[in-house]
FIKOLZA-1660 file (N, C-alpha, C; in steps of 0.1 Angstrom, whole numbers, plus 5000, padded with zeros to 4 digits):
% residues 244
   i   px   py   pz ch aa at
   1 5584 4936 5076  A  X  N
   1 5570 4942 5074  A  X CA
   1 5564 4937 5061  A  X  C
   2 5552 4935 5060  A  X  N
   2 5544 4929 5049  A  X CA
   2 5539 4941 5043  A  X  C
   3 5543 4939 5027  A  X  N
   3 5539 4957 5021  A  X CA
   3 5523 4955 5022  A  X  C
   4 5516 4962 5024  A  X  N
   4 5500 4960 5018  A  X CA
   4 5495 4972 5014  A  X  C
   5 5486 4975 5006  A  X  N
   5 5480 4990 5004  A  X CA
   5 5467 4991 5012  A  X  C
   6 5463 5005 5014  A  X  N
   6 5450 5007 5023  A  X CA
   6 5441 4995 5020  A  X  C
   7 5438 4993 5007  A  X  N
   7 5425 4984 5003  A  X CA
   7 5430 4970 5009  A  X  C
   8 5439 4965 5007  A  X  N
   8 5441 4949 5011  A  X CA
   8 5444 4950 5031  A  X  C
   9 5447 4959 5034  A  X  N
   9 5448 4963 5046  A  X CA
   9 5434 4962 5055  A  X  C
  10 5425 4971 5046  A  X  N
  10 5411 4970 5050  A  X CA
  10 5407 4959 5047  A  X  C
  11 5405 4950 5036  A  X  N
  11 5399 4938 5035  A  X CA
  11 5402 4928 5047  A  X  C
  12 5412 4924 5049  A  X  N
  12 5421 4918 5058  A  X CA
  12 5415 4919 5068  A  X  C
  13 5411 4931 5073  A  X  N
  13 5408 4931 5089  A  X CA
  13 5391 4930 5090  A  X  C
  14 5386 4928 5074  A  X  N
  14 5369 4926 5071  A  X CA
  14 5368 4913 5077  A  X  C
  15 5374 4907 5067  A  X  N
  15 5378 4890 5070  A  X CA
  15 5377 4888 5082  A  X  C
  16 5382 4889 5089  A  X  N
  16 5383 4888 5107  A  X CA
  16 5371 4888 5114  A  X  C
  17 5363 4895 5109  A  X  N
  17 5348 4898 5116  A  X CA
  17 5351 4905 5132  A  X  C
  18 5361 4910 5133  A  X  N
  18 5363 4915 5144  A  X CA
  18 5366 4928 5146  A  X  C
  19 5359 4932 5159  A  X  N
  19 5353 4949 5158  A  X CA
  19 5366 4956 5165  A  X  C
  20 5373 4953 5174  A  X  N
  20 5384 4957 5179  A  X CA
  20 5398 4951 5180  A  X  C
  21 5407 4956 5175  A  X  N
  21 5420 4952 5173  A  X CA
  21 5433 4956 5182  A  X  C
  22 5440 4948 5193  A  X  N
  22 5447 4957 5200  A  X CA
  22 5459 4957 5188  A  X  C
  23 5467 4968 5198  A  X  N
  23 5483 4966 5188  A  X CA
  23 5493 4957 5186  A  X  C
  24 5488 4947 5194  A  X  N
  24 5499 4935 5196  A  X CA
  24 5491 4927 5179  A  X  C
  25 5478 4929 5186  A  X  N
  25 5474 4918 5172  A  X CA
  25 5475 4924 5153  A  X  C
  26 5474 4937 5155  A  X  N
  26 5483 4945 5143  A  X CA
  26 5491 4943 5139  A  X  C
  27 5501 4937 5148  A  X  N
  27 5518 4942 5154  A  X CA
  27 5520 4927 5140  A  X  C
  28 5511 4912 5143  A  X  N
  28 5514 4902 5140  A  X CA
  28 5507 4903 5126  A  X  C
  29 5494 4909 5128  A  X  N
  29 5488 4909 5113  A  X CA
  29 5494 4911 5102  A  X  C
  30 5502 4925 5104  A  X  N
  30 5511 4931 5094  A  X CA
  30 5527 4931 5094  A  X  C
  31 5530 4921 5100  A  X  N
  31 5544 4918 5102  A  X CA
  31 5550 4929 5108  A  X  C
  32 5548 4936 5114  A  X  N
  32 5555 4949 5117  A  X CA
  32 5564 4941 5129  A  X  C
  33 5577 4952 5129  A  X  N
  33 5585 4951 5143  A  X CA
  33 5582 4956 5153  A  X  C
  34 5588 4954 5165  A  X  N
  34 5579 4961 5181  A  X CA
  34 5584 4979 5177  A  X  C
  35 5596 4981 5170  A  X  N
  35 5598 4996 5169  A  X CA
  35 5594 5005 5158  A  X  C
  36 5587 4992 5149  A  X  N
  36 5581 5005 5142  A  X CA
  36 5568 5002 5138  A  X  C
  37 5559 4996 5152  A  X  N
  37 5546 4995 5150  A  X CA
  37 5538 5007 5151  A  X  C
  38 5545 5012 5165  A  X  N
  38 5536 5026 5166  A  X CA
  38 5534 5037 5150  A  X  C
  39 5547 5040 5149  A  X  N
  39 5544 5046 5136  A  X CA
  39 5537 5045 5126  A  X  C
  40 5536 5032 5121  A  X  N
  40 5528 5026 5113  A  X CA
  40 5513 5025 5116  A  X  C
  41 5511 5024 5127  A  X  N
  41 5495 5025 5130  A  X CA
  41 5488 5041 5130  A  X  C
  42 5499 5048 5135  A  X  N
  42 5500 5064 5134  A  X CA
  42 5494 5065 5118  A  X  C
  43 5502 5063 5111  A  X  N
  43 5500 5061 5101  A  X CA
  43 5485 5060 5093  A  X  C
  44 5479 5046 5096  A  X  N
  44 5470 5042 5089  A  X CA
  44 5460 5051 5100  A  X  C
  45 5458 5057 5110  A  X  N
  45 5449 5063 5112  A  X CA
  45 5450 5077 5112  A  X  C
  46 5457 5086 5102  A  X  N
  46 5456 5098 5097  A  X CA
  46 5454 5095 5088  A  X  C
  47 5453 5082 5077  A  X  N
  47 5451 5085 5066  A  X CA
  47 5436 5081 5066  A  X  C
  48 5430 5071 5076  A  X  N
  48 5418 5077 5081  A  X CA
  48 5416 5059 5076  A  X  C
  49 5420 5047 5081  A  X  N
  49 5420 5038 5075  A  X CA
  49 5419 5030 5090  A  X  C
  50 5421 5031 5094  A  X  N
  50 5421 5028 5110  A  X CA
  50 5414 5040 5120  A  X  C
  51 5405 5034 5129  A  X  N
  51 5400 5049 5139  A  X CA
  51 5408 5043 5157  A  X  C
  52 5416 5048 5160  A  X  N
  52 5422 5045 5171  A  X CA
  52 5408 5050 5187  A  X  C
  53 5403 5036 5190  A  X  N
  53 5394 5043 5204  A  X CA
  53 5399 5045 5213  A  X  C
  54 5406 5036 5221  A  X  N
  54 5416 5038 5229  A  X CA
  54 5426 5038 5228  A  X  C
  55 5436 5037 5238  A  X  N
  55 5452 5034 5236  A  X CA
  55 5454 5020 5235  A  X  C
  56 5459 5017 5229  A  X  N
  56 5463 5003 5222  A  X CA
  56 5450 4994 5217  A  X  C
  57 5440 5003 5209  A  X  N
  57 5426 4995 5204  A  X CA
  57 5422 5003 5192  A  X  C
  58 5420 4994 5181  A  X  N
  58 5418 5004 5170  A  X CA
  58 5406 4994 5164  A  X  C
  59 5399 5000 5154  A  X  N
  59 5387 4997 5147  A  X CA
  59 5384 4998 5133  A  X  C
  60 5377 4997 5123  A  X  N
  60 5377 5002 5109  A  X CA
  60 5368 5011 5112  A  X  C
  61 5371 5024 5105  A  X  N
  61 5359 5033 5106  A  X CA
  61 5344 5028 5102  A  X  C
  62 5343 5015 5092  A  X  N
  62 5328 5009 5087  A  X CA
  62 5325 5005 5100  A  X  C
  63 5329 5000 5109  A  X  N
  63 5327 4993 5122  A  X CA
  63 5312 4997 5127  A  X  C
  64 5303 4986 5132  A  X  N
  64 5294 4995 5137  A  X CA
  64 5297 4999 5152  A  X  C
  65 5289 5009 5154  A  X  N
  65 5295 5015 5167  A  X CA
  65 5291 5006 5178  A  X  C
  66 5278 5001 5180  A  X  N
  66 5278 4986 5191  A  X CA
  66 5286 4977 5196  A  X  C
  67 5291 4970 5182  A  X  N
  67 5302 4961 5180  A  X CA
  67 5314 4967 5189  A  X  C
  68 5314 4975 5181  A  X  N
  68 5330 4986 5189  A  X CA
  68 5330 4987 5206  A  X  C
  69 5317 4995 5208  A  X  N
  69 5318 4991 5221  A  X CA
  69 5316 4985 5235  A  X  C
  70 5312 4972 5227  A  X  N
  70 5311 4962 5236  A  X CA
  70 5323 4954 5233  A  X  C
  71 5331 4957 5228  A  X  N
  71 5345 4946 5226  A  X CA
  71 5357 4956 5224  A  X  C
  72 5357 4967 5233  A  X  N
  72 5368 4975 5240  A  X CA
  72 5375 4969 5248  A  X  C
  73 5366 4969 5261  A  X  N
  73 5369 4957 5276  A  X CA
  73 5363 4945 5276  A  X  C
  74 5365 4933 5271  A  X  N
  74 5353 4926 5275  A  X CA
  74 5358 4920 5287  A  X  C
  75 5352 4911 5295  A  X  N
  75 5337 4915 5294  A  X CA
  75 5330 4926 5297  A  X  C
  76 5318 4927 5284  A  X  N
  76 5314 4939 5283  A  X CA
  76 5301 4938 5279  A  X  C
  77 5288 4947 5282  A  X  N
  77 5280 4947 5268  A  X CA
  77 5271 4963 5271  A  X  C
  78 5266 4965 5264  A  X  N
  78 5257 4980 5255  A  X CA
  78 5250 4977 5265  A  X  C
  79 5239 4989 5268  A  X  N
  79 5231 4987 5278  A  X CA
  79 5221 4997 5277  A  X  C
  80 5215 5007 5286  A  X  N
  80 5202 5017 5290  A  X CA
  80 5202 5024 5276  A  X  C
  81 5205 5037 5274  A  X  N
  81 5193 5044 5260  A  X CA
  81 5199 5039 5250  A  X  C
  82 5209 5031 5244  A  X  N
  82 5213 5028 5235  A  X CA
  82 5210 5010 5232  A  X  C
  83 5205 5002 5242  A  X  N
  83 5197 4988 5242  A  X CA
  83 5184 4991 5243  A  X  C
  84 5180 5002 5246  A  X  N
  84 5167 5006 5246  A  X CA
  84 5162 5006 5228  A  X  C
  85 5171 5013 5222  A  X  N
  85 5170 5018 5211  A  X CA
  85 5174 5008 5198  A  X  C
  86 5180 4999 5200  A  X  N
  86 5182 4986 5199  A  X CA
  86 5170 4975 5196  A  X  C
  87 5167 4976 5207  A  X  N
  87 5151 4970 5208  A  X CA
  87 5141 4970 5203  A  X  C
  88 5142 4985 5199  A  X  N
  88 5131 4997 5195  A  X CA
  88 5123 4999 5200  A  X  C
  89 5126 5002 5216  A  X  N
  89 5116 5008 5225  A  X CA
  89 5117 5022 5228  A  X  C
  90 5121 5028 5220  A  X  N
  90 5126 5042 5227  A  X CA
  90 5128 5048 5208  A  X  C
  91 5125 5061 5207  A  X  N
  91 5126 5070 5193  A  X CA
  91 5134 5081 5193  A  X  C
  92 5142 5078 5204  A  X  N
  92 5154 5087 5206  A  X CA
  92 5168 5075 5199  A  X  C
  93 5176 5085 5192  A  X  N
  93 5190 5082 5188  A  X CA
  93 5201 5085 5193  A  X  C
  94 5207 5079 5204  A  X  N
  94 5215 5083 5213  A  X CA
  94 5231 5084 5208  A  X  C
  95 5235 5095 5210  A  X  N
  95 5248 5095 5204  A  X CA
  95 5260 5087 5218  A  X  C
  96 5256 5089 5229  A  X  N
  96 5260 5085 5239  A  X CA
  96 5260 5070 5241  A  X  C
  97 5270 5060 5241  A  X  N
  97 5266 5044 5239  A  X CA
  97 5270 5046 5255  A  X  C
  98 5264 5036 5263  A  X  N
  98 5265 5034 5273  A  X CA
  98 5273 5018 5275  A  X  C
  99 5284 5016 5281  A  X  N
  99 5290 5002 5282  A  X CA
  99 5290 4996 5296  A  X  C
 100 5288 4985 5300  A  X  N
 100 5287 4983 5315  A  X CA
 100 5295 4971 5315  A  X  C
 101 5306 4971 5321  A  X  N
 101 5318 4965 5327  A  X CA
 101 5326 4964 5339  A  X  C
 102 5336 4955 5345  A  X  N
 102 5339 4956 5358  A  X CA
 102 5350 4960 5357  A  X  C
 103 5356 4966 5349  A  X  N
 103 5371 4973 5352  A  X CA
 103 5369 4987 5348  A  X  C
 104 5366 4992 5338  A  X  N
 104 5365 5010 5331  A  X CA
 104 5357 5019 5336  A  X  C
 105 5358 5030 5340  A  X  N
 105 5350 5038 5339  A  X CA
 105 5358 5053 5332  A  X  C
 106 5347 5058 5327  A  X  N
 106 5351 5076 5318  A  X CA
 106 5346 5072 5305  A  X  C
 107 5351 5078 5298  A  X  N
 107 5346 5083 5283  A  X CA
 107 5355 5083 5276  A  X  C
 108 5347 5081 5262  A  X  N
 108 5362 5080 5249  A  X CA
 108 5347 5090 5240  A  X  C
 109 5353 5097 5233  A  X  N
 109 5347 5095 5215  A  X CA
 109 5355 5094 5207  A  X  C
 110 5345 5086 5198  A  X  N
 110 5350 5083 5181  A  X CA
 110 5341 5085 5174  A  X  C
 111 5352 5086 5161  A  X  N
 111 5342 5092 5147  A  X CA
 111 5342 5082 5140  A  X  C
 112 5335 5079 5136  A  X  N
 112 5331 5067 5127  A  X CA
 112 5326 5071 5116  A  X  C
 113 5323 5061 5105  A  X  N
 113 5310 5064 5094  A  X CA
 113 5300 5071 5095  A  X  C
 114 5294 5058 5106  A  X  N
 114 5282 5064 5105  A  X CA
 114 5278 5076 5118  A  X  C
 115 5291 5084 5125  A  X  N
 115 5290 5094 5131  A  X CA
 115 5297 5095 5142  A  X  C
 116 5296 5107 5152  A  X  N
 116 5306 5107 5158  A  X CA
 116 5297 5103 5175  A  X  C
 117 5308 5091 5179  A  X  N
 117 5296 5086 5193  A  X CA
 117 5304 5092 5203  A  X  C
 118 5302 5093 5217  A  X  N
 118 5308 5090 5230  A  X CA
 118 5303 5079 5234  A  X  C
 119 5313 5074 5241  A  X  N
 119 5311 5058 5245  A  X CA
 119 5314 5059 5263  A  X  C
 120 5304 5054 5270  A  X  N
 120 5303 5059 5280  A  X CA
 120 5307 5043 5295  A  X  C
 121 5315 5043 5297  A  X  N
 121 5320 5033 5304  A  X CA
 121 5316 5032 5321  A  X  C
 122 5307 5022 5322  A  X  N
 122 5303 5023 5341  A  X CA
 122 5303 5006 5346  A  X  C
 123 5310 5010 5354  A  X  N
 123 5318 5000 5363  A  X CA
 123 5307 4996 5374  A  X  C
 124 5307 4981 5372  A  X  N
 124 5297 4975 5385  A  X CA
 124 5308 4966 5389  A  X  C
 125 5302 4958 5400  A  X  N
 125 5307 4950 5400  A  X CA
 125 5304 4934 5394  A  X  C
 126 5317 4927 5390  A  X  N
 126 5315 4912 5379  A  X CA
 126 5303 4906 5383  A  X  C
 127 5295 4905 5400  A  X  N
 127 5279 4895 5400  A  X CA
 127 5269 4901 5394  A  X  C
 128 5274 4916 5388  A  X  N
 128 5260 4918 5376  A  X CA
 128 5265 4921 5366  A  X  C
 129 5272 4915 5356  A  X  N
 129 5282 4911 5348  A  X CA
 129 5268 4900 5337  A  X  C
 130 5261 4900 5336  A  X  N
 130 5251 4890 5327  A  X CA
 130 5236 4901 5325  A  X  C
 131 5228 4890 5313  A  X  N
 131 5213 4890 5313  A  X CA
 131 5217 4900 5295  A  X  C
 132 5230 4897 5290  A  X  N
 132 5230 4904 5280  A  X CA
 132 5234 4895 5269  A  X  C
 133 5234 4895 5256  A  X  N
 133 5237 4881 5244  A  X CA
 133 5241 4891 5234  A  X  C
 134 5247 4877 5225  A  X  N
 134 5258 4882 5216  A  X CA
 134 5251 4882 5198  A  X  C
 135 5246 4892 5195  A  X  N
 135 5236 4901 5182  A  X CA
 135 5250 4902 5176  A  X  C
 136 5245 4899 5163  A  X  N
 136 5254 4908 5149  A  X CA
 136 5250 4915 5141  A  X  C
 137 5257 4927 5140  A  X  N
 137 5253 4937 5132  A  X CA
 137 5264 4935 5122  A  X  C
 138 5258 4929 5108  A  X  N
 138 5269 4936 5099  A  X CA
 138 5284 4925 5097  A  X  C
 139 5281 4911 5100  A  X  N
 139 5289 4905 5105  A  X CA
 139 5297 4902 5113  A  X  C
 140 5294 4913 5129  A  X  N
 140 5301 4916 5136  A  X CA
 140 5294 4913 5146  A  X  C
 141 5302 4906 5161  A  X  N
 141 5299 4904 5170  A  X CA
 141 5293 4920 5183  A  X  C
 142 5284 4919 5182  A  X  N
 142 5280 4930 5195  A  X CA
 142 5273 4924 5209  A  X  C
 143 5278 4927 5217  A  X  N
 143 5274 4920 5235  A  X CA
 143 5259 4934 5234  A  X  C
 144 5246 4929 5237  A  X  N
 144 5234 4939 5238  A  X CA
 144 5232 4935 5249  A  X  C
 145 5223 4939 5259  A  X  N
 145 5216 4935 5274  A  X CA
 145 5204 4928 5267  A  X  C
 146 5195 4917 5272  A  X  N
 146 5181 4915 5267  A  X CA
 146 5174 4930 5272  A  X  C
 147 5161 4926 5265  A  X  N
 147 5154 4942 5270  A  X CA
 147 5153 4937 5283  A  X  C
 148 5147 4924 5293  A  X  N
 148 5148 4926 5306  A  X CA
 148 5162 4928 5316  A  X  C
 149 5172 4928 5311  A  X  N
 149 5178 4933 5320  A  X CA
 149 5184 4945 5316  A  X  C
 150 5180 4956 5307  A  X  N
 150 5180 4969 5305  A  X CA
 150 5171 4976 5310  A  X  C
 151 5163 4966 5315  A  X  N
 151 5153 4974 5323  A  X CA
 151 5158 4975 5343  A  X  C
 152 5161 4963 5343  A  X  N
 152 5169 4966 5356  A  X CA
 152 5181 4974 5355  A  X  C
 153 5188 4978 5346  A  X  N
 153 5198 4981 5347  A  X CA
 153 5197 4996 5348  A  X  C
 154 5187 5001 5341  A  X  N
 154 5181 5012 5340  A  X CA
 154 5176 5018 5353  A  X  C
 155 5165 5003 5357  A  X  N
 155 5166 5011 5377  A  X CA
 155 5177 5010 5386  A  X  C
 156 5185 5002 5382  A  X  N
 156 5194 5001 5395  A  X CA
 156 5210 5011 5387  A  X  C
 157 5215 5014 5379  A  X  N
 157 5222 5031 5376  A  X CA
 157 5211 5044 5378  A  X  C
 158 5207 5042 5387  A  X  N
 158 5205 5058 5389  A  X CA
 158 5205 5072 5380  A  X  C
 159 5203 5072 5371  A  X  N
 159 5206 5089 5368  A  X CA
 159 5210 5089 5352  A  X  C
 160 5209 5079 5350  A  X  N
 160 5215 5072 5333  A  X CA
 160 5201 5075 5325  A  X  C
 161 5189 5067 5327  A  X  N
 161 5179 5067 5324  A  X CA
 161 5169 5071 5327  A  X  C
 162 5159 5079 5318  A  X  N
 162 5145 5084 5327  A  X CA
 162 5137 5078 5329  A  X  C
 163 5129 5077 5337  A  X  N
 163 5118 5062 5344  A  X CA
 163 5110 5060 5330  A  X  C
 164 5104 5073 5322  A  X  N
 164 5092 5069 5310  A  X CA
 164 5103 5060 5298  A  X  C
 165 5118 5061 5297  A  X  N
 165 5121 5053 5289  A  X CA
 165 5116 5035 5297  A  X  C
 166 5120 5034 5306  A  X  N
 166 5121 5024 5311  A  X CA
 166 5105 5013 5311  A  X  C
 167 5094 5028 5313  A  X  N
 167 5083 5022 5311  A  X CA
 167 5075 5019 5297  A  X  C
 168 5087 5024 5290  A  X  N
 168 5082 5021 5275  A  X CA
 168 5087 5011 5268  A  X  C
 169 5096 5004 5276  A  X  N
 169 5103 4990 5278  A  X CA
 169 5094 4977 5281  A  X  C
 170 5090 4982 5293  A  X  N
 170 5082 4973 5301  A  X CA
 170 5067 4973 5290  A  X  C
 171 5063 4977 5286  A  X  N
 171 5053 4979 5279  A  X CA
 171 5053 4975 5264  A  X  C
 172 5066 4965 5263  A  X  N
 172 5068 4960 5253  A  X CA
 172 5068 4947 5253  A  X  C
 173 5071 4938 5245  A  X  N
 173 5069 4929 5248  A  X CA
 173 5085 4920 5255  A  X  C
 174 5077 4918 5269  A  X  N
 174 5089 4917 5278  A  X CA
 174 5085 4903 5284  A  X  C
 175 5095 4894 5292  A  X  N
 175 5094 4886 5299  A  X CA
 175 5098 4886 5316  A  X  C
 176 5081 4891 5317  A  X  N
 176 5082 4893 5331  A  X CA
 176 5086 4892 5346  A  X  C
 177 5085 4875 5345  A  X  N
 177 5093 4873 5354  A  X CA
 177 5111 4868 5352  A  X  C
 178 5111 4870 5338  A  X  N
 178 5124 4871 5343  A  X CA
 178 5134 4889 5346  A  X  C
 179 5123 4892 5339  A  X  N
 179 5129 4907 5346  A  X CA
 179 5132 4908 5360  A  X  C
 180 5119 4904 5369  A  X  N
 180 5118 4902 5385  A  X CA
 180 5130 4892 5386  A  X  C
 181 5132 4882 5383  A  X  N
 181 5147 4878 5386  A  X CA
 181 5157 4878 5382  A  X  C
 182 5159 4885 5373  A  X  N
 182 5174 4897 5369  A  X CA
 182 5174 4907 5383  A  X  C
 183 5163 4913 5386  A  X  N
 183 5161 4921 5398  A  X CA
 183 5164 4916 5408  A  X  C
 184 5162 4905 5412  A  X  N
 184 5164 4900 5424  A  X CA
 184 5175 4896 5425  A  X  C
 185 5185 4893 5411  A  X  N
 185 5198 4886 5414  A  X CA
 185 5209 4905 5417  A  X  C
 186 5202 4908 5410  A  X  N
 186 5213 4927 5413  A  X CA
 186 5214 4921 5433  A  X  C
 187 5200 4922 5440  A  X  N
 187 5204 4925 5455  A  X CA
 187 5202 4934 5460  A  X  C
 188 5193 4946 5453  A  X  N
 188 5191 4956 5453  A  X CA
 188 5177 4956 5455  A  X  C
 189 5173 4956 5473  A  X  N
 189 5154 4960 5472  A  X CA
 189 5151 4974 5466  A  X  C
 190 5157 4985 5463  A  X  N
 190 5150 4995 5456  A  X CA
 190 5147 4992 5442  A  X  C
 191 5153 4980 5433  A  X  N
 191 5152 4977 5422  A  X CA
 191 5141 4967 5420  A  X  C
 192 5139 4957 5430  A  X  N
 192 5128 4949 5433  A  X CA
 192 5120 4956 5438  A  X  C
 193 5115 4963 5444  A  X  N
 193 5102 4975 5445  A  X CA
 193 5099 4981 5431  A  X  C
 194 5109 4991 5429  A  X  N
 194 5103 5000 5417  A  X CA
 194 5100 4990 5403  A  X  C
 195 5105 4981 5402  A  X  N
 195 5103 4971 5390  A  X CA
 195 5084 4960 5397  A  X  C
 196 5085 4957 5408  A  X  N
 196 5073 4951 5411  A  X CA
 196 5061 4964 5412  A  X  C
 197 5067 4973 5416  A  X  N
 197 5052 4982 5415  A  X CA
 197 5051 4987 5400  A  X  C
 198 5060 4991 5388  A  X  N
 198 5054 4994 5377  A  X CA
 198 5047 4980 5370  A  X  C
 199 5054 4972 5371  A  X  N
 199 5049 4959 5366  A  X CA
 199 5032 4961 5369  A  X  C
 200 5024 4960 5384  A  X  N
 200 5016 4958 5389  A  X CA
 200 5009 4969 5380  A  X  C
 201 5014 4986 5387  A  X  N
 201 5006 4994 5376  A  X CA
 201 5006 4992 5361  A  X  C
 202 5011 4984 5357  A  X  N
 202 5004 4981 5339  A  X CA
 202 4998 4969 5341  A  X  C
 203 4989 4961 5350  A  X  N
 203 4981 4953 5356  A  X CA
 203 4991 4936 5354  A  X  C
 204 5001 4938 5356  A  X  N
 204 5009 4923 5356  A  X CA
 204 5010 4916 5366  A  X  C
 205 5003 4906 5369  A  X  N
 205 5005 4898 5382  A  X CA
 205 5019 4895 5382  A  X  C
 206 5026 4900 5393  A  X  N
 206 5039 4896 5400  A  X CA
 206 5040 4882 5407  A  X  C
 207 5048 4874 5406  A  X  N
 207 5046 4857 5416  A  X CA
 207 5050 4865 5427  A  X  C
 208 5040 4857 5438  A  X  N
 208 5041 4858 5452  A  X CA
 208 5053 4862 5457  A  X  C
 209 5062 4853 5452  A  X  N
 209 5081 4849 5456  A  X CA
 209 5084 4859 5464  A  X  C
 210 5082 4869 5447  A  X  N
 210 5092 4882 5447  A  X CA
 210 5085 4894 5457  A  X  C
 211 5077 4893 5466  A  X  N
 211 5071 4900 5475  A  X CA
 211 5083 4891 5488  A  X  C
 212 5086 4881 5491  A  X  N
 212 5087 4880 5502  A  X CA
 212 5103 4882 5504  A  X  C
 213 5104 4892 5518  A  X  N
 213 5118 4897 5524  A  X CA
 213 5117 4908 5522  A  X  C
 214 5109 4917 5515  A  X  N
 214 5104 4929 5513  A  X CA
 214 5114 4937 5528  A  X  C
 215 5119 4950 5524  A  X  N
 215 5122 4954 5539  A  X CA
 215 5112 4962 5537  A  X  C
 216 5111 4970 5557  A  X  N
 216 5097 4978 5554  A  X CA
 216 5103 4994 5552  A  X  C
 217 5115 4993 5545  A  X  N
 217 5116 5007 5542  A  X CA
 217 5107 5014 5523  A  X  C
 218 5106 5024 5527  A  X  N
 218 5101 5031 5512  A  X CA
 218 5110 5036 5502  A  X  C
 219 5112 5033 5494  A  X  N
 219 5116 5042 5481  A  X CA
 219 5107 5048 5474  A  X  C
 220 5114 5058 5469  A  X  N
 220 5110 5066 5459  A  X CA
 220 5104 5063 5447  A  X  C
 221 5094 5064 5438  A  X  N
 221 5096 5053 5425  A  X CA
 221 5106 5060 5418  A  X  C
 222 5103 5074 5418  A  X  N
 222 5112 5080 5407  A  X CA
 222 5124 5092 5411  A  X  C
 223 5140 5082 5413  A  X  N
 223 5149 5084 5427  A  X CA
 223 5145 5102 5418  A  X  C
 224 5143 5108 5408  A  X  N
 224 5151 5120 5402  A  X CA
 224 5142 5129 5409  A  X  C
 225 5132 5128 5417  A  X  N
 225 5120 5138 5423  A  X CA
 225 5123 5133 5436  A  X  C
 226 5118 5146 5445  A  X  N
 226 5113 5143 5457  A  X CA
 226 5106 5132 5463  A  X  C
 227 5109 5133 5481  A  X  N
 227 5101 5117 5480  A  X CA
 227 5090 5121 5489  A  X  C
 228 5083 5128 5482  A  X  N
 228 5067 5133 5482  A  X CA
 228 5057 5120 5475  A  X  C
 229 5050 5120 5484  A  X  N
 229 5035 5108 5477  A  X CA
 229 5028 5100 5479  A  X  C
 230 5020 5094 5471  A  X  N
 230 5012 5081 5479  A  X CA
 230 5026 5069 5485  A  X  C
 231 5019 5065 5495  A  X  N
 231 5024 5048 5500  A  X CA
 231 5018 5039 5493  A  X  C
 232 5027 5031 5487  A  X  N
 232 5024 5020 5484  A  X CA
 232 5026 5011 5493  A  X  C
 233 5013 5003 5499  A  X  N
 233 5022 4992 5510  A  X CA
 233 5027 4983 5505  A  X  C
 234 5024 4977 5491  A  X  N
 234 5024 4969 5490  A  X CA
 234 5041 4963 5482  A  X  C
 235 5045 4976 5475  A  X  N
 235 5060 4975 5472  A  X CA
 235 5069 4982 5478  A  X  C
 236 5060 4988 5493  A  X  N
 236 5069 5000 5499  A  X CA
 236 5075 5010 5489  A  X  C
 237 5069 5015 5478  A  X  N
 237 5070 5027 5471  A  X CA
 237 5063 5038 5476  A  X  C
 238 5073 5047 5471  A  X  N
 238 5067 5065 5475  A  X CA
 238 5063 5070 5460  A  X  C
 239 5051 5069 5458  A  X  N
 239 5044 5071 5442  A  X CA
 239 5045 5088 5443  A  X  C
 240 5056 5089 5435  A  X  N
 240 5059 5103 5437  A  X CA
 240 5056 5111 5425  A  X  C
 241 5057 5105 5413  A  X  N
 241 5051 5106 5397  A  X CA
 241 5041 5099 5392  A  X  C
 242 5030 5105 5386  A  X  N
 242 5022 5096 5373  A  X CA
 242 5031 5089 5367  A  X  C
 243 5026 5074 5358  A  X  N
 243 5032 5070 5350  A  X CA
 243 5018 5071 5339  A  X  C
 244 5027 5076 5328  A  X  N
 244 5010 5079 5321  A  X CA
 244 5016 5074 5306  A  X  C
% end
C-alpha cells in the first residue's frame, strides 16, 4: 500500500480530471491489496475525502454534480430539468439530476459541496442513446443532451417534464429542424406531432418531410390533461392547453 495523506490523496485524483472512480481503479491508484481495499475506501469516505455514489463508484466531494452523473453508467448523459437548466432555459434549480441510459434505472443521492442531489436514472433503449455532447465543468468531463434533443426527450418521457418548460426551450434559441429529426429518429409519432404543432404555434415553418406518414390518429398535446379540445388536422393534435 502506498502511504499518502488526505491532501496528496485528493490532489492525485484532481490530476486525473475524472469524475468517477470505480474500486478497481483505486484499488491500483493507491496500491492497495484486493483484502484491504474495501476498508480503506471505507475509510476515506467517513473522513469525508471520498463521496461513495454507488457500489463500487466513488467521487471527490468538489466534483461537479453533472460530471458525476453522467459518468456513473456510461454510456450516459444529463437530460430534461437539469439540461434545461444548463442551457439556461428554465429558472428553476433542480435538485433532482435526471440521467438517461440503457442499462439503470432508480435513484441514488449524494452530498456533495455544492449540495445534496438525487440522481435520477431512466432506461431507454441504446437507438436513442445520442443528440447529447461532451461540456466541461471545472475540468471535468460532463455528457449534456443539446437543447434539441432535451426537447424531444422531454416529449417523448412522459411525466418528467412540464410542457411550459419544454416551451421555454423551444423559444430559445434552438435549431429547428434538427429538433424535428432527433424526433423522428425516437420513432415516436406522438413526439413528431406534439413537437411539429408547438413549433408551428410559435410561427416556425416545419419542412414538408416531417408531415409525411403522419398516422390519422390524435394525441393529446399535453399527455398530463384530459384529451378534451380543438383538432388540429394538421398535426393530428388534441389542443387541450393554451401555450401562453
Amino acid at each position: 500500500m502506498i502511504i499518502m495523506n488526505d491532501l496528496t490523496i485528493t490532489k492525485m485524483l484532481e490530476d486525473r480530471q475524472a469524475a468517477v472512480f470505480t474500486t478497481q481503479q483505486l484499488a491500483v491508484l493507491f496500491g492497495l491489496k484486493p483484502n484491504s481495499t474495501t476498508v480503506k475506501l471505507n475509510r476515506l469516505v467517513a473522513r469525508g475525502v471520498l463521496v461513495r455514489v454507488v457500489r463500487g463508484r466513488y467521487t471527490l466531494p468538489s466534483t461537479n454534480i453533472l460530471a458525476v452523473a453522467s459518468s456513473i453508467y456510461p454510456p450516459s448523459y444529463v437530460s430534461l430539468l437539469a439540461a434545461f437548466e444548463y442551457h439556461g432555459t428554465t429558472t428553476q434549480s433542480p435538485r433532482m439530476i435526471d440521467v438517461i441510459n440503457n442499462v439503470h434505472t432508480g435513484r441514488t443521492t449524494i452530498l456533495l459541496e455544492s449540495g445534496l442531489f438525487e440522481i435520477r436514472f431512466i432506461k431507454v433503449a441504446p437507438y436513442l442513446l445520442f443528440g447529447y455532447e461532451k461540456n466541461f465543468i471545472n475540468s471535468m468531463t460532463s455528457m449534456i443532451a443539446e437543447k434539441e434533443k432535451t426537447i424531444v426527450d422531454s416529449l417523448l418521457l412522459i411525466g418528467y417534464v412540464s410542457l411550459d418548460e419544454t416551451v421555454a426551450c423551444i423559444r430559445s434559441q434552438v435549431n429547428y429542424e434538427k429538433a424535428m429529426e432527433y424526433a423522428r429518429r425516437t420513432g415516436r409519432q406522438s413526439v413528431i406531432k406534439r413537437l411539429g404543432y408547438l413549433l408551428s404555434s410559435e410561427g416556425i415553418d416545419v419542412l414538408p418531410k416531417f408531415l409525411k406518414g403522419l398516422s390519422k390518429t390524435y394525441v393529446p398535446l399535453d399527455p398530463a390533461l384530459s384529451k378534451r379540445g380543438k383538432y388540429d388536422p394538421k398535426w393530428r393534435i388534441i389542443v387541450n392547453r393554451v401555450i401562453e
